[in-house]
MIPA-29758 format. One record per residue (C-alpha): residue number from 1; chain; x, y, z. Coordinates in steps of 0.25 Angstrom, whole numbers. Each point is the difference from the previous one (the first is absolute). Example, Ala and Ser with C-alpha at 12.3 -4.5 7.8 and 13.67 -1.06 7.14 Angstrom:
BEGIN
ATOM,n,chain,east,north,up
ATOM,1,A,49,-18,31
ATOM,2,A,6,14,-2
This chain:
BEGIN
ATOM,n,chain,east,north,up
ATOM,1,A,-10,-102,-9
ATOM,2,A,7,12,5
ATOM,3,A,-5,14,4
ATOM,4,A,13,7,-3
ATOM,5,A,4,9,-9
ATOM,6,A,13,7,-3
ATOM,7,A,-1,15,-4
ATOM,8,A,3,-1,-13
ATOM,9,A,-11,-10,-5
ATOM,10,A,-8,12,5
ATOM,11,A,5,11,-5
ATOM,12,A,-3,8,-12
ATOM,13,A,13,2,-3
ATOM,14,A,-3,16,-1
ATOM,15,A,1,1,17
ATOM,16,A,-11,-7,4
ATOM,17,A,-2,-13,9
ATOM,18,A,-13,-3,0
ATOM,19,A,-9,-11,7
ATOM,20,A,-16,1,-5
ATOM,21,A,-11,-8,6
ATOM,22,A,-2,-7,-13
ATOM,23,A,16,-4,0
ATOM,24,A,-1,-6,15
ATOM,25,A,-13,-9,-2
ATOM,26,A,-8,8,9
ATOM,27,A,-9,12,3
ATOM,28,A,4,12,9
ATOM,29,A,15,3,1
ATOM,30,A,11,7,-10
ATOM,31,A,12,6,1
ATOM,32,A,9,9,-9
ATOM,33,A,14,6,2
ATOM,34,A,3,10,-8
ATOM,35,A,14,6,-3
ATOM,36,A,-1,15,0
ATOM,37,A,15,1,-5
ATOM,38,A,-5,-6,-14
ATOM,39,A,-14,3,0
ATOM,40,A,2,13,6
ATOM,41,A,-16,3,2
ATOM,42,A,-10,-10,-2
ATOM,43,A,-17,0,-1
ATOM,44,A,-11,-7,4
ATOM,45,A,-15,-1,1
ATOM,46,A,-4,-8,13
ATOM,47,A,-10,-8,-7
ATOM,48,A,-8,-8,10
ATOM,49,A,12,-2,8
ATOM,50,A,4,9,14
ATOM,51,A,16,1,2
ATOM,52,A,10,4,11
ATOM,53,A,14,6,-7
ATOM,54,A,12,-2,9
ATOM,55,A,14,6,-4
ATOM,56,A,11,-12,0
ATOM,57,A,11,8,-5
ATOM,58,A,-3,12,-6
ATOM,59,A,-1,13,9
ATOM,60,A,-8,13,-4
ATOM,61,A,-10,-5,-8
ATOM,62,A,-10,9,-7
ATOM,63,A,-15,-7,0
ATOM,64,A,-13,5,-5
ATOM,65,A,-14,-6,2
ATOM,66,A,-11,5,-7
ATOM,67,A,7,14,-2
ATOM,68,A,4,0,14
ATOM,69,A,16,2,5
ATOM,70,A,8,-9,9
ATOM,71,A,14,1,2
ATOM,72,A,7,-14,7
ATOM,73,A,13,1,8
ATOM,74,A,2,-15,-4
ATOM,75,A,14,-8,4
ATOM,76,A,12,-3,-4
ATOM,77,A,-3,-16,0
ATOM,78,A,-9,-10,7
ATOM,79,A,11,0,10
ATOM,80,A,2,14,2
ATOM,81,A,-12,5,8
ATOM,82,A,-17,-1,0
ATOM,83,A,-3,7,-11
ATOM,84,A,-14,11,0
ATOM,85,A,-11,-5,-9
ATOM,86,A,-12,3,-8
ATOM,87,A,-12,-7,0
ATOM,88,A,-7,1,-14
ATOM,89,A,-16,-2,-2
ATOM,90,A,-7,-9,-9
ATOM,91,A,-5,9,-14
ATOM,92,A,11,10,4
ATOM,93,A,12,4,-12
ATOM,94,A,13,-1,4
ATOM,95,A,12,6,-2
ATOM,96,A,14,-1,5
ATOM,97,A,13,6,-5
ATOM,98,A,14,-1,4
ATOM,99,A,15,0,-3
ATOM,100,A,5,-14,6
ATOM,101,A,-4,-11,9
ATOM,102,A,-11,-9,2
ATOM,103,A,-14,0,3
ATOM,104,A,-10,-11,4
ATOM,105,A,-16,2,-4
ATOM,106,A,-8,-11,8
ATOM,107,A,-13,-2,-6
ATOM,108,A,-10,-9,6
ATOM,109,A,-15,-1,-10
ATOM,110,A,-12,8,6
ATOM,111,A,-10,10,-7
ATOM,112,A,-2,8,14
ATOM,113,A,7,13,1
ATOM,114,A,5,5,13
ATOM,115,A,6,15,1
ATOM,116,A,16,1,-4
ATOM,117,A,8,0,13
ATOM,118,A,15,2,0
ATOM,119,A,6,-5,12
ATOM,120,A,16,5,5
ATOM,121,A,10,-8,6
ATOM,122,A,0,4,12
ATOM,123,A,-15,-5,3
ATOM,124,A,4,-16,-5
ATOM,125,A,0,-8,8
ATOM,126,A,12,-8,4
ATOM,127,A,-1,-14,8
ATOM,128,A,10,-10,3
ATOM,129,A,-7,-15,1
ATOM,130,A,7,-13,5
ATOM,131,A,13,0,6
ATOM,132,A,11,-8,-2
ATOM,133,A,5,-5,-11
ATOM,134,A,-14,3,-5
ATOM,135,A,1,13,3
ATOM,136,A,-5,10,-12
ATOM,137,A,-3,15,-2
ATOM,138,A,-17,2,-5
ATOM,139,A,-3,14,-5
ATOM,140,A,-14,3,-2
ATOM,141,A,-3,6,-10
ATOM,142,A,-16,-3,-3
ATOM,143,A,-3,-11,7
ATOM,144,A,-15,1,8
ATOM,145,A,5,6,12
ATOM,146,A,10,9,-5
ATOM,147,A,-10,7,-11
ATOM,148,A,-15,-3,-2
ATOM,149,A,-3,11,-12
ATOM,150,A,3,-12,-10
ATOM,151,A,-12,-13,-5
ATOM,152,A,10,-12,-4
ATOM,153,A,13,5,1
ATOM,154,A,11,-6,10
ATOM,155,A,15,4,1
ATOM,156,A,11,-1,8
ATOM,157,A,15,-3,0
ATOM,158,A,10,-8,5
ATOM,159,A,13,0,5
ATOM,160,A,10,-11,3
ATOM,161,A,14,1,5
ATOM,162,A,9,-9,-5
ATOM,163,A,1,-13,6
ATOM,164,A,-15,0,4
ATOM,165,A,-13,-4,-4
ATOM,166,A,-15,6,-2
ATOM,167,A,-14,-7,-5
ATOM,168,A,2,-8,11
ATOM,169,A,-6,-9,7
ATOM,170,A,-7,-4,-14
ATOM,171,A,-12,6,-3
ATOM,172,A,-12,-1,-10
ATOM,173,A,-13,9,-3
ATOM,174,A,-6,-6,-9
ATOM,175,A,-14,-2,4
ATOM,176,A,2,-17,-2
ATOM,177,A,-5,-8,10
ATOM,178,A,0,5,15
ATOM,179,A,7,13,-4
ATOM,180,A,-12,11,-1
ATOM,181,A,12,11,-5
ATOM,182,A,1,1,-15
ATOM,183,A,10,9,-6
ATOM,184,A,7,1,-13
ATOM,185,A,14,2,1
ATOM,186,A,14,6,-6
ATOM,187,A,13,-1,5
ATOM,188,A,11,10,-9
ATOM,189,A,15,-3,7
ATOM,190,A,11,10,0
ATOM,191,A,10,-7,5
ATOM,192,A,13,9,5
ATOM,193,A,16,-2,3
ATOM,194,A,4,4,13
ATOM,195,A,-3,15,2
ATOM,196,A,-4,3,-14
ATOM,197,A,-13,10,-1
ATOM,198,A,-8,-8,-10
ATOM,199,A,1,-15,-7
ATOM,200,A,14,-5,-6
ATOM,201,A,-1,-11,-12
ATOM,202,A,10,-10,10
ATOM,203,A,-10,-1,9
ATOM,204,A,-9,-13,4
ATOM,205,A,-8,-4,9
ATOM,206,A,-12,-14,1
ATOM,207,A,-13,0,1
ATOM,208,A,-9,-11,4
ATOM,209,A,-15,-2,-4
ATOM,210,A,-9,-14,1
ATOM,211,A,-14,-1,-2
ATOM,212,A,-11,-8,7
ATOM,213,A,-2,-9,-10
ATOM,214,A,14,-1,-3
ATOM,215,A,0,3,-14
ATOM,216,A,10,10,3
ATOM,217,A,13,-3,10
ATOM,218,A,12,8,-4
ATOM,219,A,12,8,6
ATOM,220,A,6,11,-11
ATOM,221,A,11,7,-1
ATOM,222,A,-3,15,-1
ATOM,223,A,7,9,-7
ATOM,224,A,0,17,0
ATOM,225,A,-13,2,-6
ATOM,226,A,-7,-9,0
ATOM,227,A,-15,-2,1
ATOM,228,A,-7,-14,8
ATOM,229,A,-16,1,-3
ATOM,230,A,-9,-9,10
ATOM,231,A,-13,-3,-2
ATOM,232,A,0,-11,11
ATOM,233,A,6,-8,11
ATOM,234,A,11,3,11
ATOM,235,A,12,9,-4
ATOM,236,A,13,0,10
ATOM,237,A,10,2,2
ATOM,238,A,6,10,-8
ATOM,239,A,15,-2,4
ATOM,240,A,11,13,-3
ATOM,241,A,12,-6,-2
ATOM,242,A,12,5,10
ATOM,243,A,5,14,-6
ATOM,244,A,-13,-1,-8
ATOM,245,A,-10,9,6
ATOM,246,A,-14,-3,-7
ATOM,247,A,-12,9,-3
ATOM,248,A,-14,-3,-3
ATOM,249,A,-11,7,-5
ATOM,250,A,-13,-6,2
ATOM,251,A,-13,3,-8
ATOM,252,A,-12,-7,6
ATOM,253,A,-15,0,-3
ATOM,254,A,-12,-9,-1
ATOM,255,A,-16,-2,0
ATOM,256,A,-2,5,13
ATOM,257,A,-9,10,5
ATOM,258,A,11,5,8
ATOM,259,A,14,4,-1
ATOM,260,A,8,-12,9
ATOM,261,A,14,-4,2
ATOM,262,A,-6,-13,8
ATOM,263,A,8,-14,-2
ATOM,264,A,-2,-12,4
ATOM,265,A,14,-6,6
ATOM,266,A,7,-15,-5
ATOM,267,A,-7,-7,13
ATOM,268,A,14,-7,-2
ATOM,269,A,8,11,3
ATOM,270,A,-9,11,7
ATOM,271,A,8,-4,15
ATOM,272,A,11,8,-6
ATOM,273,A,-7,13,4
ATOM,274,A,-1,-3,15
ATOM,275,A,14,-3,-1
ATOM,276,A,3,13,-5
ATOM,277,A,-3,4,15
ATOM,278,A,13,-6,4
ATOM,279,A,9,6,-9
ATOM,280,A,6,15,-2
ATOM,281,A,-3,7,-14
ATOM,282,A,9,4,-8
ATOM,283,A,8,11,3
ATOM,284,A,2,4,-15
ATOM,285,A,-15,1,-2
ATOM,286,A,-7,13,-1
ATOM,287,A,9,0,-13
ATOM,288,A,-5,12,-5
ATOM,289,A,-9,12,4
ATOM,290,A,-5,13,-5
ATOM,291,A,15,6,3
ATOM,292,A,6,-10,-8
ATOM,293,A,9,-12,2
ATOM,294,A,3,-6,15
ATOM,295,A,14,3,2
């Protein structure tokens, strides 16, 4: 069995990729990427569903919710710069036009509407985790401690120079066990070529993902694109190839009362963060910033 699935078995054809809760086996979290340069506008009711839209690569986008305007500077691609985003309540209708490019709606299952909130680049909040070769670029985008105005929904993305890995040490949140956190998660790669803006089709990248149970144990080959649902069990690393950078963005959510990005570690491996102590960070990391690209 494998979680993995490649854009195109997704797609509509029409230029949508879409992942529904139905399609991944489980209850809370979606995702669609909608390409603007052949759609052009698209609209939708958020039926029972809260969502936060994030600009991968398209720039001055026009959004309406519930009548009211937004305009989004967006990027030129995941690699570009941190993009401004827009959160969009659940029961709102939404609409958003432009020219080019490609925007990101993360949607995560509730019936609780809390107010529209759009939130600039400047005010996401960037961090850079691990150090070493482990050393990766997190930007915040709704996670709990970076925006509380949302009931389910959790995003963030993740940057990883080439060469490097992230999801590591191995993690899991899904409430099995002695692990109390359970959340739902999507991982959608854009995987880059040296200093590109956005993903390239010759990139490639592994991901690795093993369950409790050990039903699931494998490591893929990730291609631009593509999408890695989990349900369960530890994921890590996620490896960028050298000259590969790779870009993640995750999508999580789960029964909770309350919003968490708790994990419990791979008791095997979860040494590795005190040996962080000893090591220097990446210079490369922050890759990216408000401003745009790290020179």
């Amino acid at each position: 069995m494998s979680w993995l699935h490649s854009s195109a078995s997704l797609s509509d054809g029409a230029g949508t990729v879409s992942i529904t809760p139905q399609q991944a086996g489980w209850e809370y979290c979606g995702l669609d990427v909608y390409d603007l340069g052949r759609l052009g506008s698209i609209s939708r009711t958020m039926d029972g569903c809260e969502g936060v839209l994030v600009p991968l690569s398209a720039t001055d986008v026009e959004v309406e919710v519930d009548g009211e305007a937004y305009r989004l500077a967006g990027r030129d691609g995941v690699f570009a710069a941190v993009s401004d985003w827009l959160y969009v309540p659940s029961g709102s209708q939404l609409s958003v036009r432009g020219t080019a490019g490609e925007v990101a709606l993360c949607t995560a299952r509730t019936e609780v509407r809390h107010p529209v909130a759009y939130v600039p680049a400047a005010e996401v909040e960037v961090e850079v985790r691990g150090a070493g070769r482990a050393t990766r670029q997190v930007t915040n985008i709704a996670t709990a401690t970076s925006f509380s105005g949302a009931e389910k929904i959790l995003v963030c993305e993740v940057l990883t120079p080439g060469g490097n890995l992230s999801s590591w040490p191995p993690h899991r949140h899904d409430g099995i066990g002695d692990c109390p956190a359970s959340n739902e998660e999507i991982y959608y790669f854009r995987i880059g070529k040296l200093d590109a803006p956005h993903g390239d089709p010759e990139g490639c990248g592994l991901f690795h993902v093993y369950t409790v149970d050990g039903s699931v144990d494998e490591t893929v080959t990730i291609r631009d694109t593509d999408v890695y649902v989990v349900p369960q069990g530890y994921h890590g690393p996620s490896i960028a190839t050298p000259e590969y950078p790779m870009y993640f963005l995750n999508v999580l959510a789960g029964p909770g009362a309350e919003r968490t990005m708790a994990f419990c570690d791979d008791p095997s491996h979860h040494w590795i963060r005190g040996a962080w102590q000893e090591q220097e960070q990446d210079p490369r990391c922050p890759m990216t910033s408000a401003a745009g690209r790290r020179a």
